[in-house]
Phi, psi and omega in degrees: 000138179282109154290005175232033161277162200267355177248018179244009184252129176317199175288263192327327189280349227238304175312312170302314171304309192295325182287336185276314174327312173292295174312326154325304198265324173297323144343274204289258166044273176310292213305323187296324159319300177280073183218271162340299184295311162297008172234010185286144156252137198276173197299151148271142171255187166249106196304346197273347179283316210205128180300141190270170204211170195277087141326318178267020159282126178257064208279020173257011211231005175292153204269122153332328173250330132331354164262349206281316199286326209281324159325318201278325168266000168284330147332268179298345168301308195300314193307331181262329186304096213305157161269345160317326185287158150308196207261304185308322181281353198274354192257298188316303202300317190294323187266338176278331195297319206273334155284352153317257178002292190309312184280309199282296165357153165258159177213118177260165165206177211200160178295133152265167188314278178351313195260334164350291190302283215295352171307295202278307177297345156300289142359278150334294165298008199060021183270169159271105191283322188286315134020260185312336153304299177313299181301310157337316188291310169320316178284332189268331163290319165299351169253345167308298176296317178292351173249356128346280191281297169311342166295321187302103143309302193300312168281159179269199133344279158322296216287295176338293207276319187279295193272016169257352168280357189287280185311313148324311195282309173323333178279313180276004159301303206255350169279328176281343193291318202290345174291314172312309109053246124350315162249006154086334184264033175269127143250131206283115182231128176297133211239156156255070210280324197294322178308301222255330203271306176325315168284329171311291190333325204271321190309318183287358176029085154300133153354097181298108172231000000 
C-alpha cells in the first residue's frame, strides 16, 4: 500500500505532506538560484573601448551595511597613508590599505527578518548562514573599492587596471570560499591578508612618474 496516497492521508497529514513537498521544491529552487548566481559569467568586452570593470557587479543593489563597514575601512585605511606623497601615490597607498581593512576587519552581521527562510533553509543544509553572509558583506566592500577606484582622477589606467587585479584576487578568494561553503568542503584558515595583499601590491609593480 502507498503511504503517501492522497486517499489514505488525514486532513492534517495531507497538509503536512504538502508543506514539506513545498519546502522541497522551494530547497531545490533556491539551492539552484544560488549556483547560478556564483557562476555566472561575464559579458565580453572590448578593454580598449572602456576601462575595465566587475561585470558581475550591481552597485545599486549593495547592502547599507556593507557601505556602512566599507567607510570604516576607508577611515583606517586613510591612517597608514603617507600625506607627504603626491595625490596619485597617496590613492595606491590608500586603496591597498582599504583592501588590507577589507579582509581583516571584523564584521558582524545578523539574520534580519527577511533573510528567516534562508537562514533556516542553510541550516537545514549544515551551512553557516552568518559565514556565508559575512564573506557577502566582504565582497560587496570590495566592489565598493572597485568602483572607487575607477572614479579616481588622480590614477592613471594602469594604476586603474592593476589595482582591480589586486582586488580581484581578494575577491574569487572569498567567492571561492562561499562555494565551498556551499559544498560543504570550507575549512576556516588563518590568512596573513596584510603579508599576501602587500606583496601581491609590490608584484605589481606601477609605474614609477
Amino acid at each position: 500500500m502507498n503511504i503517501i496516497s492522497g486517499g489514505n492521508l488525514s486532513k492534517f497529514d495531507q497538509t503536512q505532506y504538502s508543506t514539506t513537498q513545498k519546502n522541497m521544491n522551494n530547497h531545490a529552487a533556491f539551492s539552484q538560484s544560488l549556483q547560478d548566481a556564483l557562476t555566472a559569467k561575464p559579458k565580453n568586452i572590448d578593454p580598449n573601448l572602456v576601462m575595465p570593470i566587475s561585470l558581475n557587479t550591481n552597485f545599486e543593489e549593495i547592502t547599507e551595511q556593507a557601505q556602512q563597514y566599507y567607510r570604516q575601512a576607508l577611515d583606517a585605511a586613510r591612517e597608514h597613508v603617507d600625506t607627504s606623497l603626491d595625490m596619485r601615490n597617496q590613492e595606491l597607498q590608500l586603496y591597498r590599505e582599504t583592501v588590507i581593512e577589507i579582509m581583516d576587519m571584523p564584521i558582524e552581521v545578523e539574520i534580519e527578518p527577511h533573510e528567516v527562510n534562508e537562514a533556516l533553509l542553510f541550516g537545514s543544509l549544515g551551512i553557516d548562514f552568518l559565514e556565508y553572509k559575512e564573506m557577502g558583506v566582504r565582497i560587496e566592500m570590495l566592489n565598493l573599492t572597485e568602483q572607487d577606484v575607477n572614479s579616481s582622477e588622480a590614477l592613471q589606467i594602469s594604476d586603474k587596471e592593476k589595482l582591480k587585479e589586486l582586488i580581484d584576487e581578494q575577491r574569487s578568494k572569498l567567492e571561492s570560499q562561499r562555494e565551498e561553503l556551499l559544498a560543504g568542503t570550507f575549512i576556516k584558515e588563518k590568512t596573513d591578508h596584510k603579508a599576501v595583499i602587500e606583496q601581491h601590491f609590490s608584484e605589481l609593480k606601477f609605474d614609477q612618474y
